[in-house]
VOZADO-956165 format. One record per residue: x, y, z of N, C-alpha, C in turn; residue in three letters. Coordinates in steps of 0.05 Angstrom, whole numbers, padded with zeros to 5 digits, always signed. Example, Ala and Ser with C-alpha at 12.3 -4.5 7.8 and 13.67 -1.06 7.14 Angstrom:
+00264-00114+00156+00246-00090+00156+00264-00066+00156ALA+00257-00045+00142+00273-00021+00143+00258+00001+00157SER
# end
This chain:
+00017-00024+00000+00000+00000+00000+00018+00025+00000UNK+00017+00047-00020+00025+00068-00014+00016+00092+00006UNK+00040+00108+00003+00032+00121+00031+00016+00144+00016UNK+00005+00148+00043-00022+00170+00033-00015+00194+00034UNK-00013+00216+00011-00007+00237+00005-00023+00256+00012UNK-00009+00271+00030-00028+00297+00046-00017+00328+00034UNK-00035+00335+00021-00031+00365+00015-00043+00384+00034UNK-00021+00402+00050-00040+00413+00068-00036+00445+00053UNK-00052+00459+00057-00049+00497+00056-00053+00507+00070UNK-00037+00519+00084-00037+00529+00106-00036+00567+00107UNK-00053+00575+00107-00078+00600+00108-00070+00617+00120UNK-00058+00637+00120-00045+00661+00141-00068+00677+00135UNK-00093+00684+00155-00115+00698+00155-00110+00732+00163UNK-00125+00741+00150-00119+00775+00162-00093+00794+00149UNK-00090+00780+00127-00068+00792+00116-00077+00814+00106UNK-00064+00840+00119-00068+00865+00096-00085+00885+00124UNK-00082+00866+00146-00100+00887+00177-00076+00910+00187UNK-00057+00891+00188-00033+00924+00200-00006+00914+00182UNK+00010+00939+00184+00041+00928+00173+00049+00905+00186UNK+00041+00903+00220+00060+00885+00229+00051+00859+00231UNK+00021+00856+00227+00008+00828+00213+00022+00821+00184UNK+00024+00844+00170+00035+00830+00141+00064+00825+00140UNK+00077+00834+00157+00107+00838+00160+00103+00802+00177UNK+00094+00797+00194+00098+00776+00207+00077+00752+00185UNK+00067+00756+00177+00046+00735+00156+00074+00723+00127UNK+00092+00750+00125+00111+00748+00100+00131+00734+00110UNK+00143+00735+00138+00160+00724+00157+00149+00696+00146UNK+00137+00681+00158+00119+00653+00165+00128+00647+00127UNK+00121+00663+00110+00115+00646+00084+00144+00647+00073UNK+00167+00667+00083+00198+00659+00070+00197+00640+00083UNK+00197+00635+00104+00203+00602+00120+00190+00586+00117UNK+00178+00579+00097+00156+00558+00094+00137+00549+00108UNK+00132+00568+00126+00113+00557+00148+00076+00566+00135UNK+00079+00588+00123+00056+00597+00111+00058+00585+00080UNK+00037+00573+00075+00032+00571+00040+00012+00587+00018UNK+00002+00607+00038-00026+00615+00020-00031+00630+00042UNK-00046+00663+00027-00054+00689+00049-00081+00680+00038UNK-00096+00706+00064-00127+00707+00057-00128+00737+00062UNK-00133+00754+00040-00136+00785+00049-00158+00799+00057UNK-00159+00813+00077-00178+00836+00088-00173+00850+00063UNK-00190+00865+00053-00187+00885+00024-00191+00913+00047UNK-00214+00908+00064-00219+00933+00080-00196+00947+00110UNK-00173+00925+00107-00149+00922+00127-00139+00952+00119UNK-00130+00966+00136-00120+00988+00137-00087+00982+00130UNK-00078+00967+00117-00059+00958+00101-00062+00940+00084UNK-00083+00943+00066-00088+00928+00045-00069+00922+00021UNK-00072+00944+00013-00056+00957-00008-00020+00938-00006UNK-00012+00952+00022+00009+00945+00031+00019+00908+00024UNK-00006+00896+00031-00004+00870+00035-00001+00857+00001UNK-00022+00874-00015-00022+00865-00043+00008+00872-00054UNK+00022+00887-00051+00044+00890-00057+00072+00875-00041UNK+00064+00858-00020+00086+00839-00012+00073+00814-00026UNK+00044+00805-00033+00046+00783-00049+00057+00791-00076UNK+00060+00805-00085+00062+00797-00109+00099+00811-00115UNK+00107+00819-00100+00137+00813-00089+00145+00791-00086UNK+00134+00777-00059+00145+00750-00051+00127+00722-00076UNK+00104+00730-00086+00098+00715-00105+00086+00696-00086UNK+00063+00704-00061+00048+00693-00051+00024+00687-00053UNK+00012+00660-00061-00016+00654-00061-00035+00664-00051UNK-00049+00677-00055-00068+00704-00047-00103+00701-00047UNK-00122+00698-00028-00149+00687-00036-00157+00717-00020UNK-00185+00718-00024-00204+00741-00009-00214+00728+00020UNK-00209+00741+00046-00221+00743+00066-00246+00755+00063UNK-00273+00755+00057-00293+00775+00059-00302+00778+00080UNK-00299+00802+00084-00305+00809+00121-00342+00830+00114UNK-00355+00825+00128-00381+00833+00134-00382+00842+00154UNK-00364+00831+00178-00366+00836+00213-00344+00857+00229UNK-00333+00868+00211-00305+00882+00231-00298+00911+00214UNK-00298+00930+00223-00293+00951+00208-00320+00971+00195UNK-00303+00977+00163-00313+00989+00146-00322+00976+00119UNK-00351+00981+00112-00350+00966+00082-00320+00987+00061UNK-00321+00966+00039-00306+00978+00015-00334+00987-00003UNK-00355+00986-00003-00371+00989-00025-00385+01021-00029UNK-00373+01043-00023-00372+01067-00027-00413+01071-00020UNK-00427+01061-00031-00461+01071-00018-00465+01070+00002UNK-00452+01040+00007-00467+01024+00031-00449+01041+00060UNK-00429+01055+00056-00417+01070+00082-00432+01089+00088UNK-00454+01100+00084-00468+01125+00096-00489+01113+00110UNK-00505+01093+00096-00534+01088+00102-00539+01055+00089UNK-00531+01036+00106-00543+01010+00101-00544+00992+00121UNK-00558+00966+00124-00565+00953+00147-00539+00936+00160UNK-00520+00942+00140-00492+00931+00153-00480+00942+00180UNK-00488+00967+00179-00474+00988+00196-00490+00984+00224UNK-00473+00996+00252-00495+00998+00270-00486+01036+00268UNK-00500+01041+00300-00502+01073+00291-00474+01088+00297UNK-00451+01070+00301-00428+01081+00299-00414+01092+00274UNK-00429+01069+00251-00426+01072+00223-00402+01049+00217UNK-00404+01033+00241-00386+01010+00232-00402+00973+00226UNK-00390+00961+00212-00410+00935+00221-00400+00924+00249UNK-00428+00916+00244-00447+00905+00272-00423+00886+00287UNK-00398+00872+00283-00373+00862+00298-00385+00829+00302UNK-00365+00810+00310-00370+00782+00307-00400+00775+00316UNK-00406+00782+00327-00428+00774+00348-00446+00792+00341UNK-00451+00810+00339-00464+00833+00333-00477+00825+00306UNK-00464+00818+00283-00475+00807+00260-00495+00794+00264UNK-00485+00768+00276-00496+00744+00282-00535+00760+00292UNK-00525+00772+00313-00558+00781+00318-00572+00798+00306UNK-00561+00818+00294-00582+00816+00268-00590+00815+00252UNK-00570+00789+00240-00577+00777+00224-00603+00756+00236UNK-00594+00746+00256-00624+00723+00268-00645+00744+00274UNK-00646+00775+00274-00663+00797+00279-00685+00802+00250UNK-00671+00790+00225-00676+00802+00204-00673+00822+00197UNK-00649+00836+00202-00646+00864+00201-00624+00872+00186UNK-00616+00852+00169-00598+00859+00149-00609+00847+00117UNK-00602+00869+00105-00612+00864+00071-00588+00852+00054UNK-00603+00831+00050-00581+00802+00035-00566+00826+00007UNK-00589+00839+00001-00577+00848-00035-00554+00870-00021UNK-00556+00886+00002-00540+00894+00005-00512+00881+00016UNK-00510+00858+00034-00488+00833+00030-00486+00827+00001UNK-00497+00822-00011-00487+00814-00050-00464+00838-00045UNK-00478+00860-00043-00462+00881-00066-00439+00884-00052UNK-00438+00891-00022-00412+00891+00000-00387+00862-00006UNK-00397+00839-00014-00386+00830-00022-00369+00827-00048UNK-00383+00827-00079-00378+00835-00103-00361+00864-00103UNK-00369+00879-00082-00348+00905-00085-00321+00891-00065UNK-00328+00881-00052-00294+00860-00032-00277+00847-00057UNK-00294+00826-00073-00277+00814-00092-00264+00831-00119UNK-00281+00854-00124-00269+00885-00146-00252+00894-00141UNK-00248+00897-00110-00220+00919-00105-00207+00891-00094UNK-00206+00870-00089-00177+00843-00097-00171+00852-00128UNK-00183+00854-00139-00183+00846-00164-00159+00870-00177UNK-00168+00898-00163-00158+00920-00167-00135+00915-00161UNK-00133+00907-00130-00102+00912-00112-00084+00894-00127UNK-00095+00870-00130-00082+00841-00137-00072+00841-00174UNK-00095+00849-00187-00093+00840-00212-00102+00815-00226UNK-00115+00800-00202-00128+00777-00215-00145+00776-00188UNK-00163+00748-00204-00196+00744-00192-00181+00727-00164UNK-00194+00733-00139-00188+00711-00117-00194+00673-00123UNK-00171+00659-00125-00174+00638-00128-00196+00617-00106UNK-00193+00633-00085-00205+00630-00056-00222+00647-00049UNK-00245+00642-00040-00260+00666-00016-00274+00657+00008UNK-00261+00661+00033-00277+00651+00052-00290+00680+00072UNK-00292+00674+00095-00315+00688+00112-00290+00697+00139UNK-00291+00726+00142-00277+00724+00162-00298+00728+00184UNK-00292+00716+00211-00299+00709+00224-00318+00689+00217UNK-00319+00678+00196-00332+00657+00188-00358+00662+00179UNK-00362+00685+00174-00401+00690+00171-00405+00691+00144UNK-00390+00671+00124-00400+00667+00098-00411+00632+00104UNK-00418+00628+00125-00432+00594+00129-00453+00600+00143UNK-00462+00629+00148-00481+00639+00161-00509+00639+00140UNK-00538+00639+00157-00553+00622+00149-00571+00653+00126UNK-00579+00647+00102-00579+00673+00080-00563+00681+00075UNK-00532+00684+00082-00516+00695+00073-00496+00678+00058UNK-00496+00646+00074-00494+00627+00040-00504+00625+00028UNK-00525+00638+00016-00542+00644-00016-00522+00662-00029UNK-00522+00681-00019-00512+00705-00036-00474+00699-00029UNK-00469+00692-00023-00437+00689-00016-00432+00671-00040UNK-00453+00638-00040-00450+00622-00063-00450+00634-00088UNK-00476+00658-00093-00476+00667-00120-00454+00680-00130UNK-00441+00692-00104-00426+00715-00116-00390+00697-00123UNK-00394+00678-00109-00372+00660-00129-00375+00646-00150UNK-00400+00639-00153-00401+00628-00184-00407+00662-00199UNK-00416+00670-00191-00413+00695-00211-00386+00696-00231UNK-00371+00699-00203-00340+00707-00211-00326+00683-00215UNK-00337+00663-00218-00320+00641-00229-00290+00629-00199UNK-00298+00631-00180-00280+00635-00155-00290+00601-00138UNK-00267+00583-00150-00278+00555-00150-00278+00546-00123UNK-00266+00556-00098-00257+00550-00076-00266+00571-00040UNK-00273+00549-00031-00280+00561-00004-00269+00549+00018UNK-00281+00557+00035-00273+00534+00070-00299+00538+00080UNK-00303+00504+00086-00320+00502+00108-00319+00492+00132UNK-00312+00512+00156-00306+00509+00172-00312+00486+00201UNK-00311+00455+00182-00321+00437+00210-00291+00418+00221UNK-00286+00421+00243-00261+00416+00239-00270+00385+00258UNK-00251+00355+00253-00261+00333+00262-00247+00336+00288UNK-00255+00332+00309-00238+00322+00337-00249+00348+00355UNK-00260+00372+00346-00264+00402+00361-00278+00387+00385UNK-00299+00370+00394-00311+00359+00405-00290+00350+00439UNK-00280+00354+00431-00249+00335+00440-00240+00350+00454UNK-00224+00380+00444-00215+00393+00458-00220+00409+00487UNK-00221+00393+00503-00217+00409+00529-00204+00430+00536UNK-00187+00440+00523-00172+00466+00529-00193+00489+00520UNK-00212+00489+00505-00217+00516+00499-00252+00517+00513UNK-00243+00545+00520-00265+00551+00539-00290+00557+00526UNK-00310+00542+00553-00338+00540+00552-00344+00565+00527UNK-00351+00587+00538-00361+00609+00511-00354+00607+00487UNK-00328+00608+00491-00319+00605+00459-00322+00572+00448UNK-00323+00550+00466-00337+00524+00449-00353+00540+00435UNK-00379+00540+00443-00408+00556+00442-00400+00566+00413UNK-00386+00584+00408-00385+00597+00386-00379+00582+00366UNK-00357+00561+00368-00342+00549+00341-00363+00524+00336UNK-00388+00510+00360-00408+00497+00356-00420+00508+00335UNK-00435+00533+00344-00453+00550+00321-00433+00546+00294UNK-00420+00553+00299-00400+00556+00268-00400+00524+00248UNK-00401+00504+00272-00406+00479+00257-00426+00467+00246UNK-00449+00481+00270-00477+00475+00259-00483+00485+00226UNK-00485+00512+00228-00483+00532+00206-00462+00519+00183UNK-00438+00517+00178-00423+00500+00168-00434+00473+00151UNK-00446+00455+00168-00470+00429+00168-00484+00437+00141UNK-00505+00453+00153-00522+00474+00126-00510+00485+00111UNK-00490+00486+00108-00478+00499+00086-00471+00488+00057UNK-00459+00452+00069-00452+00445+00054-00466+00441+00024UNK-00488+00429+00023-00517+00431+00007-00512+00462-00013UNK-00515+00479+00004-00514+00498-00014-00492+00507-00034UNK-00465+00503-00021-00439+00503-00034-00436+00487-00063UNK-00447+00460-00053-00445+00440-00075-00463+00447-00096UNK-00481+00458-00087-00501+00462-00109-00496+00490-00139UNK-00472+00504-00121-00463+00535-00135-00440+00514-00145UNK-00432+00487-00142-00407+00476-00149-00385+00493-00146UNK-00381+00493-00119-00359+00508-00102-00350+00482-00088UNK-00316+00484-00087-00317+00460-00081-00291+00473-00049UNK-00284+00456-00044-00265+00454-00011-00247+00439-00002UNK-00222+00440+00012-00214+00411+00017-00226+00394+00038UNK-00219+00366+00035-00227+00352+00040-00230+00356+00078UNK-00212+00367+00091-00215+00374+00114-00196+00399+00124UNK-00219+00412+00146-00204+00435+00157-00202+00428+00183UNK-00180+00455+00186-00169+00445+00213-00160+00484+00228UNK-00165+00486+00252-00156+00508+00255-00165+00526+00281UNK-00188+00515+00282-00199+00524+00314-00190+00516+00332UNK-00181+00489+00337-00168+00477+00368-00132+00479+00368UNK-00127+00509+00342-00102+00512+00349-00098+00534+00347UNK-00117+00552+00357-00116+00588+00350-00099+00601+00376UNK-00084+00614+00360-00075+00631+00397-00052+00615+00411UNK-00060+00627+00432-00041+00608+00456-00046+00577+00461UNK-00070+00571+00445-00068+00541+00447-00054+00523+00416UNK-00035+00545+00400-00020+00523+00389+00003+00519+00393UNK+00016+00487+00385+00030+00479+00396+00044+00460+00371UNK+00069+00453+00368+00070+00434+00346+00049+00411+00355UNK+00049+00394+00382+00036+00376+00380+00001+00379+00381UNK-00003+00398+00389-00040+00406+00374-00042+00412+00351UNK-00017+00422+00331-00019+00418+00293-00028+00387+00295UNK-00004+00370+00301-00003+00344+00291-00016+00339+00298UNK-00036+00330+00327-00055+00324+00343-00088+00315+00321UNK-00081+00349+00309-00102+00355+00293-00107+00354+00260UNK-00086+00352+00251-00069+00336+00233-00077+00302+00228UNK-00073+00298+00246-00069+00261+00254-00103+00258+00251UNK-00122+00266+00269-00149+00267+00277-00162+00272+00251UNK-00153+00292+00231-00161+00291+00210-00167+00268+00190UNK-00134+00258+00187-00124+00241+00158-00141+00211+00179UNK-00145+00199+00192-00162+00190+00210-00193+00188+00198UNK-00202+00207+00205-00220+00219+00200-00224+00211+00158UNK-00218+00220+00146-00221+00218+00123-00217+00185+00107UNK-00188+00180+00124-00185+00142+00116-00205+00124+00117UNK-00218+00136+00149-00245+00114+00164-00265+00110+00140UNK-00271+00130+00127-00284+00143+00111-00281+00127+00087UNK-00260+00122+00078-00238+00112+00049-00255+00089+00029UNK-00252+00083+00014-00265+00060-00004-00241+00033+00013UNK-00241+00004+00010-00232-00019+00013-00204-00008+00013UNK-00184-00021+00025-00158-00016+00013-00150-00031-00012UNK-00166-00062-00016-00163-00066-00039-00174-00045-00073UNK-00187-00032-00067-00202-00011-00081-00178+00009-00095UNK-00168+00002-00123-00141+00012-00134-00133+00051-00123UNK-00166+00064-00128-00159+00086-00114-00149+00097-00082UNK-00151+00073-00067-00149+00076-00036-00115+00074-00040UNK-00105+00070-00055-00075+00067-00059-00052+00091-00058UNK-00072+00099-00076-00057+00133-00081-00076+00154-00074UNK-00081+00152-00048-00104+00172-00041-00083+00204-00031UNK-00102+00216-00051-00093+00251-00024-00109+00253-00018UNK-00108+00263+00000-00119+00277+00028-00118+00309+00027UNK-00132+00328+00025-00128+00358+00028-00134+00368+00048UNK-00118+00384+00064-00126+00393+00085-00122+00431+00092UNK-00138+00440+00104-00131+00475+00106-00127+00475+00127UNK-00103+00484+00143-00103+00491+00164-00100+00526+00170UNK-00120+00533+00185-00131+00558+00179-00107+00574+00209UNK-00088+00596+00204-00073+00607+00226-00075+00631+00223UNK-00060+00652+00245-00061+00678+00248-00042+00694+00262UNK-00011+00673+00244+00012+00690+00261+00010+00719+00250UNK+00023+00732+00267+00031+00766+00260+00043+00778+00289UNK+00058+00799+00285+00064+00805+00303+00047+00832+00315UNK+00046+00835+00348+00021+00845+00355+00019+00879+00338UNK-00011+00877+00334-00019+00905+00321-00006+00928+00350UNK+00004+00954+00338+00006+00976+00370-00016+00998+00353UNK-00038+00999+00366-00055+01023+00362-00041+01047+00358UNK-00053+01071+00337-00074+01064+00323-00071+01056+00298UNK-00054+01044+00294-00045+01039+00275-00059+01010+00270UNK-00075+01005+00243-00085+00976+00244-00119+00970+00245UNK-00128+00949+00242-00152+00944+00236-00170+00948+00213UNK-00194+00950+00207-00206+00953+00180-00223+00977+00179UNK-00218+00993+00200-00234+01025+00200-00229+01039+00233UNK-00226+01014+00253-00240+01023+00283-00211+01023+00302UNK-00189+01011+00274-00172+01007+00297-00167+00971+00304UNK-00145+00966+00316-00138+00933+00318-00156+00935+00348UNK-00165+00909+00341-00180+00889+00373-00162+00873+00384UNK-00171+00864+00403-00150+00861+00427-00138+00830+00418UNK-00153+00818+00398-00126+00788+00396-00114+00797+00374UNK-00113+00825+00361-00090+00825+00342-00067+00843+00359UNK-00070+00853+00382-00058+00870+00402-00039+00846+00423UNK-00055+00822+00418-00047+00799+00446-00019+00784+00430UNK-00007+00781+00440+00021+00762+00437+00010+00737+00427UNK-00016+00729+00431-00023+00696+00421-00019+00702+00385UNK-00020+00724+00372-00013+00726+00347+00020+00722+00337UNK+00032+00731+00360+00065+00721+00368+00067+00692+00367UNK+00058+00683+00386+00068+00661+00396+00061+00648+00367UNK+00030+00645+00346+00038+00624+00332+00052+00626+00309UNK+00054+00653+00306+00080+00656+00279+00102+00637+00299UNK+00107+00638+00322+00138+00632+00328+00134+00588+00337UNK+00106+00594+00343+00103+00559+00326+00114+00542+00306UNK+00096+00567+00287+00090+00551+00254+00118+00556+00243UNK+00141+00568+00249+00166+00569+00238+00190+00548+00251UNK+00175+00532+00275+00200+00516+00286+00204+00494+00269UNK+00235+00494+00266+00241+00470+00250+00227+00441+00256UNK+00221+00436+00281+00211+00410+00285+00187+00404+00275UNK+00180+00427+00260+00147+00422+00253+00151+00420+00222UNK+00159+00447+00208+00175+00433+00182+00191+00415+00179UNK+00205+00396+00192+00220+00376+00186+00204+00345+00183UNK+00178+00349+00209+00163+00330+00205+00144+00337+00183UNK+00130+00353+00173+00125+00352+00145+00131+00335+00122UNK+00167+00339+00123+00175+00326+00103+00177+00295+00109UNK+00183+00284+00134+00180+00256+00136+00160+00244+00135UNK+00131+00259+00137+00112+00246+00139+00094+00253+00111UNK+00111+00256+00096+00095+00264+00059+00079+00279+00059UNK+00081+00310+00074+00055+00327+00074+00073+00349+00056UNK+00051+00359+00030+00069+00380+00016+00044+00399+00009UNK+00055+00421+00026+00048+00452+00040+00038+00456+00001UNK+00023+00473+00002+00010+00486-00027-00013+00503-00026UNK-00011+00512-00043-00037+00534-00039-00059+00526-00055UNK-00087+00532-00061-00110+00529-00074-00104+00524-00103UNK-00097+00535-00116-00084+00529-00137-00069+00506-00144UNK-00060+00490-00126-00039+00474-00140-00061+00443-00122UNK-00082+00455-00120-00101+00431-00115-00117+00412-00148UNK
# end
């Protein structure tokens, strides 16, 4: 039996929020530790960030943010249901309720979005090969309608859906925030149906919540890593079955090294929040670069790539 070939991409999220997120996101990808960015377009170093990919010749997808900041879509900043009365969107949580309020207009999400993937398009020079949800609220429930259309619109073959196998498991992360990355799975669940149906497709498994922050570790990568390829084998056709032979496996592992934002410098209109300010954005750039973690990579046939080379 051959050994099973794991392509992982590994996602440096938030690229393009401060210099010292993109300065520490560019760190991670000379050292091989990053394979592929996800950009804030509305990051108060956007611009900045489009111009170290395409320097360092980094794999580049759209973060579309709905929840943090400022829209990019020039109407919708004076007067739309995105905003609360600060004139900022409604923030992780804040979304979430009113959206379950009914108090946000989907056509106005279309357009906030379609204007997110215009100015990639601008900064970048080409269409996002990738688009996911930051803070995850493109698996949120009406807003995968219009998130799906607006990638087959644009021909944008690739997403994440954020259900990661083993989250169940982790005891380290606290009660509330379970709560949150639950919802995120449920929502996720329902998502899938819809995705498939826009023929958007994903890898085969994500991974990334039970290693955010101060809780990663090389051995909670691998932990979660392992739990995965697990996870997908159980799954597998016969081993006699000629394809179970030469199986890949794809996996995203979703991170968020950078080094900490210092106010006011940073964020997507309001200013950096306090885990781009917290050292847990330290600590996992200074993770994902230890040799012991790249070295096992290579012994155990996992080859780092971006969406594209799927």
């Amino acid at each position: 039996l051959r050994m099973l070939q794991v392509k992982l991409i590994v996602t440096g999220d938030d690229f393009g929020y401060c210099p010292r997120r993109n300065q520490g996101i560019v760190d991670c990808f000379l050292a091989g530790a990053v394979s592929n960015v996800s950009l804030l377009v509305n990051g108060s170093a956007a611009a900045d960030a489009a111009k170290l990919a395409r320097r360092y010749n980094i794999p580049i997808g759209l973060h579309a943010n709905l929840s943090e900041g400022s829209p990019v879509c020039e109407v919708l900043k004076t007067n739309s249901s995105l905003l609360n009365q600060d004139g900022f969107f409604h923030g992780k949580m804040g979304f979430r309720t009113a959206l379950s309020k009914g108090l946000l207009n989907m056509s106005e999400v279309k357009q906030e979005l379609k204007a997110q993937v215009e100015l990639f398009h601008e900064l970048t020079g080409h269409l996002p090969p990738h688009m996911d949800g930051h803070q995850h609220v493109h698996v949120l429930p009406e807003v995968r309608h219009v998130f799906a259309e607006v990638l087959e619109e644009y021909g944008i073959k690739y997403t994440r859906v954020p259900i990661e196998p083993g989250l169940h498991n982790c005891d380290w992360i606290p009660p509330s925030l379970m709560d949150f990355y639950l919802g995120v799975e449920e929502d996720s669940f329902n998502t899938v149906d819809v995705f498939t149906r826009h023929g958007i497709r994903w890898p085969d498994i994500y991974i990334g919540l039970s290693t955010m922050g101060k809780n990663m570790s090389v051995s909670n990568i691998w932990s979660a890593i392992d739990t995965a390829i697990v996870e997908v084998t159980s799954k597998a056709p016969s081993p006699t079955d000629p394809m179970a032979q030469n199986r890949t496996v794809t996996i995203e592992l979703m991170v968020h090294p950078g080094y900490p934002s210092v106010p006011p410098v940073g964020g997507c209109g309001e200013g950096p929040d306090d885990f781009s300010q917290s050292w847990e954005r330290l600590h996992e750039l200074q993770t994902l670069i230890k040799p012991e973690l790249q070295s096992q990579y290579k012994t155990r046939n996992i080859q780092l790539c971006s969406f594209k080379d799927l």
